[in-house]
BAMI-567642 format. One record per residue (C-alpha): residue in one letter; x, y negated, z. Coordinates in steps of 0.25 Angstrom, whole numbers, plus 5000, padded with zeros to 4 digits. Each point is the difference from the previous one (the first is absolute). Example, Ala and Ser with C-alpha at 12.3 -4.5 7.8 and 13.67 -1.06 7.14 Angstrom:
BEGIN
- code;east;north;up
- A;5049;5018;5031
- S;5006;4986;4998
END
This chain:
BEGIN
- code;east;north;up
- X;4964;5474;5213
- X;4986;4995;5006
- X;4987;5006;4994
- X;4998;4985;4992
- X;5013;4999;4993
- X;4998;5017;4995
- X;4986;4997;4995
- X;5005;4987;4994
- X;5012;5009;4994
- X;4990;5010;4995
- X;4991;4989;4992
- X;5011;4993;4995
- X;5007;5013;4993
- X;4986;5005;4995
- X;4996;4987;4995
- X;5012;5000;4992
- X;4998;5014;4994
- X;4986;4992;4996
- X;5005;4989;4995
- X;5010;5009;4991
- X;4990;5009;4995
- X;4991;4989;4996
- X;5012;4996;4991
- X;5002;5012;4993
- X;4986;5001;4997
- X;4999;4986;4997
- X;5012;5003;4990
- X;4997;5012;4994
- X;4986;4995;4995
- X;5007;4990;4994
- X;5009;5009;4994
- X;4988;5007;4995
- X;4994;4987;4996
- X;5012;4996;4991
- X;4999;5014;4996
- X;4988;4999;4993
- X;5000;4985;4996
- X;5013;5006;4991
- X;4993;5012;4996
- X;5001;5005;4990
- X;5014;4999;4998
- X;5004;5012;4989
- X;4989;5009;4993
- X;4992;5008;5007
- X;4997;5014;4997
- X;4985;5004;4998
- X;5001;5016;5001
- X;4988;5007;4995
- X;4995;5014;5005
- X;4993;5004;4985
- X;5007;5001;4985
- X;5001;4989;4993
- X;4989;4998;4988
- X;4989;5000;5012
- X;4990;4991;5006
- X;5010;5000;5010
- X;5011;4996;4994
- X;4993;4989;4992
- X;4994;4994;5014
- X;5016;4999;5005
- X;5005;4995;4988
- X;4988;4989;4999
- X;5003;4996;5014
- X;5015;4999;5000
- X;4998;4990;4988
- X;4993;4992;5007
- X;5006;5000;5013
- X;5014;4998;4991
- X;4993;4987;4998
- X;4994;4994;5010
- X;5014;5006;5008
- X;5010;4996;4989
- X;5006;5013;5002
- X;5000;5014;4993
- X;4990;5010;5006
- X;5004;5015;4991
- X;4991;5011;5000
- X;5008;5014;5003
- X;4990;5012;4997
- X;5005;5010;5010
- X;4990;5014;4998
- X;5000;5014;5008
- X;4993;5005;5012
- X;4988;4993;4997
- X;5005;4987;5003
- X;5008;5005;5011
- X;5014;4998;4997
- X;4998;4986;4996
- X;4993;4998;5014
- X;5011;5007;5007
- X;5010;4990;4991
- X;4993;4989;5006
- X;4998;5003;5012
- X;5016;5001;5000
- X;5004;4989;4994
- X;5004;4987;5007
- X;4989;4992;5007
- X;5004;4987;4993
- X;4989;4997;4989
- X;5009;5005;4989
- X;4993;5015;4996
- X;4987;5000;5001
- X;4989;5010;4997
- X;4989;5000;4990
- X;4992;5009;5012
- X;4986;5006;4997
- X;4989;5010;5008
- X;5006;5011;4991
- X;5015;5002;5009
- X;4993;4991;5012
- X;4988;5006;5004
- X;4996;5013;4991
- X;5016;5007;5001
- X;4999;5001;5016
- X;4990;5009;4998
- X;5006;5009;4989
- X;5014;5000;5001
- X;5004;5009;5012
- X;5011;4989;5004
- X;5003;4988;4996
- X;5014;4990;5001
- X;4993;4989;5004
- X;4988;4994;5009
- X;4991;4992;4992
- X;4995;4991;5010
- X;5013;5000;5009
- X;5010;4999;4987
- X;4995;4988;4994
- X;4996;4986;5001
- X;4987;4997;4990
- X;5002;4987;4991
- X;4987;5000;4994
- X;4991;5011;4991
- X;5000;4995;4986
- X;4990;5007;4992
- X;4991;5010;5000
- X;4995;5009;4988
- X;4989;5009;4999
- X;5000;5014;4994
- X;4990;5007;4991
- X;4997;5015;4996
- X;5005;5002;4985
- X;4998;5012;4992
- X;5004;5007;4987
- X;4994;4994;4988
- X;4994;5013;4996
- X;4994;5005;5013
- X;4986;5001;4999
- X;4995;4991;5009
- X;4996;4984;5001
- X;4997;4999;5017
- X;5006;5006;5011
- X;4988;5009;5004
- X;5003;5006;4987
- X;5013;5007;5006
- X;4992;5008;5008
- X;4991;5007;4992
- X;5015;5000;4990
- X;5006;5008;5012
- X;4989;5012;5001
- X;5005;5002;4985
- X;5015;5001;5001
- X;5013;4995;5008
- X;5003;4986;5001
- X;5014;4992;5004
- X;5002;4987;5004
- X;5014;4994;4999
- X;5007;4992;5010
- X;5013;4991;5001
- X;5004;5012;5012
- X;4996;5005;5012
- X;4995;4989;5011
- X;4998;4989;4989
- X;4986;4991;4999
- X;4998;5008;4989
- X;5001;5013;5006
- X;4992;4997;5012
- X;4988;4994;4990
- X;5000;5013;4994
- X;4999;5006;5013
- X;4991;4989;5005
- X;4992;5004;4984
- X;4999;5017;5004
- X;4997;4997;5013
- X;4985;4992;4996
- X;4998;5007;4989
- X;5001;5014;5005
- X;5007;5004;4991
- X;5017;5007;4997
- X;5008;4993;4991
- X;5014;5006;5000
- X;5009;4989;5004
- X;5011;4999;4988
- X;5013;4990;5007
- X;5009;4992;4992
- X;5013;4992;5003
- X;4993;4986;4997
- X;4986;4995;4993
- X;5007;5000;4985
- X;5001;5014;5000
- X;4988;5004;5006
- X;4992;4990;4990
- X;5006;5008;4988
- X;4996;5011;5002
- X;4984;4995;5004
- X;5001;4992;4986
- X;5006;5015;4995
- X;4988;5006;5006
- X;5010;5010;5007
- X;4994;4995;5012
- X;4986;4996;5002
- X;4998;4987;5008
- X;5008;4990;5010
- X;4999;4989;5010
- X;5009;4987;4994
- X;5003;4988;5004
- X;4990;4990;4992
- X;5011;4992;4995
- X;5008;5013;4993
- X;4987;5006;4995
- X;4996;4987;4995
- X;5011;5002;4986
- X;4994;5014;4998
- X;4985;4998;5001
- X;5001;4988;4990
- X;5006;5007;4991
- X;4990;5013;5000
- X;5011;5009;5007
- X;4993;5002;5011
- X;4984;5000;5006
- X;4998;4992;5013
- X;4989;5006;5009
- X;5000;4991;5011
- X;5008;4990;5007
- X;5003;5003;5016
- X;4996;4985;5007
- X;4988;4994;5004
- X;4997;4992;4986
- X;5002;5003;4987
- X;5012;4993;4994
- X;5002;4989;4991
- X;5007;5006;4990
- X;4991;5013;5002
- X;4986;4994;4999
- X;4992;5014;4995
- X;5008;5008;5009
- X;4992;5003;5013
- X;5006;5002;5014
- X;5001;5012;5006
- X;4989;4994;5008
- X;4991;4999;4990
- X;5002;5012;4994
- X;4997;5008;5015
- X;5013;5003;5007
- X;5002;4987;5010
- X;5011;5008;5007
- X;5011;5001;4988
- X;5004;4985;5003
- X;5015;4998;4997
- X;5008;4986;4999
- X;5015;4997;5000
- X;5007;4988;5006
- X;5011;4996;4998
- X;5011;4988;5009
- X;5014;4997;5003
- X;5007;5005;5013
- X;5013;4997;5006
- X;5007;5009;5009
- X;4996;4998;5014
- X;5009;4990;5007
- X;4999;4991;4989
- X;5000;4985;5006
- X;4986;4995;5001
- X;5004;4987;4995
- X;5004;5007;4987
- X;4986;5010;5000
- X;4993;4986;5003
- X;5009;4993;4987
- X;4996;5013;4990
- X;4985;5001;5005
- X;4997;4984;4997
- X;5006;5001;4988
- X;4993;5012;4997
- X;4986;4995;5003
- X;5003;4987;4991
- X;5003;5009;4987
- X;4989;5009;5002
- X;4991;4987;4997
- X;5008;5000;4986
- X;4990;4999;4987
- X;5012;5007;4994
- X;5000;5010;5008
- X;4987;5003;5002
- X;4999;5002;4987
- X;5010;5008;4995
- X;4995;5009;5013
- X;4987;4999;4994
- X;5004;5004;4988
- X;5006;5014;5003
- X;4988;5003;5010
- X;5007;4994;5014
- X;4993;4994;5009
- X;5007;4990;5008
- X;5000;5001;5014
- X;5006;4991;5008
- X;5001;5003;5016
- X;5011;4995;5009
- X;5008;5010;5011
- X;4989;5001;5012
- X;4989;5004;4988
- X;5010;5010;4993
- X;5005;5006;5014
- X;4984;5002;5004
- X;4997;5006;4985
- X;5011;5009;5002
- X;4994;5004;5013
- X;4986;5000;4996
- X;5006;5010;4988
- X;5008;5009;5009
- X;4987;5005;5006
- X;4993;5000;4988
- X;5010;5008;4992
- X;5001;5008;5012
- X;4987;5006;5002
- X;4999;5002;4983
- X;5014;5006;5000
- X;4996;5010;5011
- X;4989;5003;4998
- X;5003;5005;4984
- X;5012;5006;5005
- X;5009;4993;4989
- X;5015;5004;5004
- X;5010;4998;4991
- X;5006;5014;4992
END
């Protein structure tokens, strides 16, 4: 066989392969089109890391109703607690990559639990495919409606007098690492009382079995309207709305006790883009709602609405945050 009719051989055979390849390609993004033009086709199942009753849980059952109505589909909320998040995560992380479980994710399992858990069942960056960070709510330093104090400062001159104790919602929670963050600027020890969830830890601070806590603005809210408990200064960069005489920790002195939470929908990874793409617009559209907005308002959530490239950097930008602040205050869990 001369040299010509090998090499035309050789072309023809590869070009072939090409041309075939370009089909499965061309039809599998078609399938993946069709896909998510269908989708969704049966409920899909919104898992939350956290107990129900929470900020967290009333952010998943807020956004499933609305995407239920934009998507004409049921989106159910499934509170899935333990680990500190984890064994939802690790549930997720598992489940079928087809846009059917989903995830109510957070910094708390995502960025703070690598760094306080000695292993964990699942990557977070590798594991899941970001949809779009929802919400965001602020936290604020509550304390015992008898403590003898009206400022922060005034916990350290409280301390050179007796013992104090801050609750937490368990070990290598926000809450937990604010308290650290709070010893830490103040110079201070508090002894570091751990609880399984924010509702235990805030009965015994309303109690006065335990002097102070960090809480998520939207928990504490209920119990500093109704006299329960003293709120000493909320942890972002302004004062909040619905806290207008509580100062930052800012104000008060202490910059570094900064502590936010976010909170987004993930899917696990190798979940179709087309279908990512599908969630995250419709996302984006109902986080304009004036309903939503409101009811958010309302219970102290701040909406925050950031498509997967920005969730994928904040979760970054938290890792090494998180990572420095989880080290350096040696938080590890028990």
């Amino acid at each position: 066989m001369s040299t010509f009719r090998v090499l035309h051989s050789f072309l023809r055979r590869n070009l072939c392969i090409a041309v075939a390849a370009a089909l499965i390609a061309t039809g599998a993004h078609a399938q993946q089109d069709s896909s998510a033009a269908q989708y969704p086709a049966r409920p899909v199942k919104i898992v939350v890391p956290f107990a129900a009753g929470g900020a967290p849980d009333l952010v998943a059952r807020l956004i499933g109703q609305k995407l239920a109505e934009r998507l004409g589909q049921s989106f159910v909320s499934e509170n899935r607690t333990g680990a500190g998040g984890n064994l939802a995560m690790e549930y997720v992380a598992h489940a079928p990559a087809d846009g059917y479980t989903l995830v109510l994710a957070s910094d708390a399992p995502l960025a703070i639990n690598p760094y306080v858990y000695p292993k964990l069942p699942f990557d977070p960056v590798k594991d899941f495919a970001p949809v779009g960070i929802v919400a965001s709510i602020g936290f604020m330093l509550l304390a015992c409606p008898s403590l003898p104090v009206s400022q922060v400062a005034d916990l350290v001159a409280l301390a050179k007098a007796r013992p104090l104790s801050y609750a937490s919602s368990g070990f290598g929670t926000n809450h937990h690492l604010a308290g650290e963050m709070l010893k830490q600027a103040l110079g201070i020890d508090i002894t570091h009382i751990p609880y399984k969830g924010f509702g235990q830890g805030v009965s015994d601070v309303v109690g006065c079995k335990v002097d102070i806590m960090f809480g998520a603005i939207s928990s504490g809210l209920p119990h500093v309207r109704a006299g329960k408990l003293k709120p000493l200064a909320v942890t972002i960069p302004a004062r909040h709305p619905n806290l207008p005489a509580v100062m930052t920790m800012t104000e008060a002195g202490f910059p570094g006790v900064a502590m936010d939470a976010w909170f987004g929908l993930a899917a696990p990874a190798g979940t179709p883009r087309a279908v990512i793409e599908k969630l995250s617009a419709t996302l984006m559209m109902i986080l304009r709602d004036k309903d939503l907005i409101e009811r958010f308002a309302g219970a102290g959530i701040d909406v925050m609405a950031a498509g997967p490239e920005q969730f994928a950097a904040r979760l970054q930008a938290d890792l090494a945050r998180f990572g420095v602040v989880a080290k350096s205050l040696k938080a590890k869990v028990e």
